[in-house]
N, C-alpha and C positions, 0 to 999 in steps of 0.2 A: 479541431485542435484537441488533443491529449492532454488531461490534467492527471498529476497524483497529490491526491490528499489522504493524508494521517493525521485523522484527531486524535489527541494525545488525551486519556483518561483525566481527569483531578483528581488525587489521593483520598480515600473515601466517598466515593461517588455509586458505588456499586449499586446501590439499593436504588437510588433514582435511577441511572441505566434501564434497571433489570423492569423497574416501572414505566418505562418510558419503549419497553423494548416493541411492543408493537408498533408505536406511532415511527418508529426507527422504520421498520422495514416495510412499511407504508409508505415513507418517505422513499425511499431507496427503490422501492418496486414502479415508482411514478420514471424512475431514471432505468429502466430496465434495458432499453432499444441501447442506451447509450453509455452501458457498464461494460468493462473491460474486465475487469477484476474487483471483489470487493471481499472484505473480511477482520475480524478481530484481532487482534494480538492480545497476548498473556504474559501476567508475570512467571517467574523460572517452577511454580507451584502448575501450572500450567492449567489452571483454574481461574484467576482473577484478572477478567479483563484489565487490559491496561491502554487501549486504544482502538481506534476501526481505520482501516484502507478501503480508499475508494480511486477506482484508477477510471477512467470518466471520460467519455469523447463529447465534447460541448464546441458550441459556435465560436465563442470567443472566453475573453479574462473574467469579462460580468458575468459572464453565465455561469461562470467554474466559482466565482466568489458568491453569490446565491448560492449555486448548488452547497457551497463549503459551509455558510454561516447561517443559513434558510431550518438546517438540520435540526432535527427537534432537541437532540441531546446536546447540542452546541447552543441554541437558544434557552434551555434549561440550565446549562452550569457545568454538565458532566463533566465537560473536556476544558483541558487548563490551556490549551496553544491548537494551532494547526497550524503545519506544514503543507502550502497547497504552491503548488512548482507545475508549469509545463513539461512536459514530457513526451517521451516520442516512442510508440511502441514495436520497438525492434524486432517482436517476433510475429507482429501482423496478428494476432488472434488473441481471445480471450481467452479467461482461466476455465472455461467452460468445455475450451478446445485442447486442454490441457492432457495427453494421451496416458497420462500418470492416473488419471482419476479423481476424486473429492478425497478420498478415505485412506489410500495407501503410505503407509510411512511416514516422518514428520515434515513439517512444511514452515517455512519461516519469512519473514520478511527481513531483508538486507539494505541496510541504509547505508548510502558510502556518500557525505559529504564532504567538497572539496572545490577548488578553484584552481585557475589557470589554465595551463593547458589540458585537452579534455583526455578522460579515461576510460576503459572498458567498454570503446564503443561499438567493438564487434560481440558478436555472439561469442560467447565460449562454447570450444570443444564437446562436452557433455550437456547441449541444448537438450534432451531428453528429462534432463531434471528441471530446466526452468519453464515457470509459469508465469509469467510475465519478467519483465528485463527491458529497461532502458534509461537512455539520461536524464536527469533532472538540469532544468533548463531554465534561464531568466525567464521574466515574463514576455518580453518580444523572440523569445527562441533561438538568441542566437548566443549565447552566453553558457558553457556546460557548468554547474553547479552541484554535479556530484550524480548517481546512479542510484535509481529502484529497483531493487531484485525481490520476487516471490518466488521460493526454491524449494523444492521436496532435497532434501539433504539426512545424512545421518545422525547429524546432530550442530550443534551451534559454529565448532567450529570451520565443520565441513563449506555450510555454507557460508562463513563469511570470507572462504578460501575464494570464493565465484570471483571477487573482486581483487584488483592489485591491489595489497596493503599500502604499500609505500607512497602510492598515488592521490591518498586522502587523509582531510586532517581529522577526522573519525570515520570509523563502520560500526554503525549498530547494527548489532542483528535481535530479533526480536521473537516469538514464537507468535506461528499466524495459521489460521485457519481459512477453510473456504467458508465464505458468508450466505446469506440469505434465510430464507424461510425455511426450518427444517420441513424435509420431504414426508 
C-alpha cells in the first residue's frame, strides 16, 4: 500500500531540525527499499524549511502510522501536524526514475484537497514534468480526498495549473526539493 506523508514544520523549529538532521535521514535510509519519493519544502525565501514529504510503499495503516509518528523530528517537536493519506502512485516509478533529474529547474509539491466526486485521476498531458502524481485517499482506499503532485514547473503558478482549480476546496503549492543524503 502507498502512503503520502507531509510533516508540516513548527514555526521556529529550525535549529532543532538542523540538530536532529542526521538521525532524520538515518531514519529514512532504514525505509530506502520502500521510498517512492521523499524531500523538504520551503518557505517563498526558499531557505527555511517548512516541512518534509515522504511518499512510502508499506504493508498496511500501522505501518505508515510508525513510519509517520516513529520519525525523530516528529517525536522531538519539529513538526506541528502530519498529513498521512493513502495514495496511489499513478506513474508507477519513483522520483529517482524521474528523467528530469535531481537538479534541473524548480520543483514543487502540490497539494489539491477536496471531496466528492474524484479528480485529476488521469495523468496530465505534460507527464514529463511530473515526479510523482496521484490521489489521496481514505484510509480503506476507496474514498478520493484530493491529489499529491511533485512537479518540476516554472514557478508556483505553473504548477498549481497541473490540477483542476475548481475541483478542490484548496491547492497548496509549496516549494520542494529532492531529499536524502547529500551525494
Amino acid at each position: 500500500m502507498e502512503f503520502f506523508c507531509y510533516h508540516r514544520d513548527r514555526p521556529g523549529s529550525g535549529k532543532m531540525r538542523n540538530e536532529l538532521l542526521e538521525a532524520h535521514w538515518s531514519y529514512m535510509d532504514g525505509y530506502a527499499t520502500e521510498m517512492i519519493a521523499r524531500g523538504p519544502t520551503f518557505a517563498d525565501d526558499g531557505d527555511t524549511p517548512t516541512g518534509s514529504v515522504h511518499i512510502v510503499d508499506l504493508p498496511d495503516a500501522a505501518a505508515a502510522r510508525a513510519f509517520a509518528f516513529d520519525e525523530p523530528n516528529y517525536q522531538a517537536g519539529v513538526y506541528r501536524d502530519v498529513l498521512l493519506r493513502r495514495w496511489h502512485n499513478v506513474l508507477g516509478r519513483t522520483m529517482w526514475d524521474f528523467p528530469g533529474g535531481r537538479t534541473d529547474g524548480n520543483r514543487y509539491l502540490v497539494l489539491g484537497l477536496g471531496s466528492g466526486q474524484a479528480a485529476d485521476l488521469a495523468v496530465p498531458a505534460d507527464r514529463d514534468e511530473l515526479i510523482a502524481y496521484g490521489p489521496l485517499l481514505s484510509d480503506d482506499g476507496a474514498t478520493w480526498l484530493g491529489t499529491a503532485v511533485l512537479v518540476r514547473a516554472l514557478d508556483p503558478d505553473t504548477a498549481r495549473a497541473v490540477l483542476i482549480a475548481d475541483r478542490y476546496a484548496a491547492i497548496e503549492v509549496h516549494d520542494w526539493q529532492f531529499g536524502g543524503r547529500p551525494s
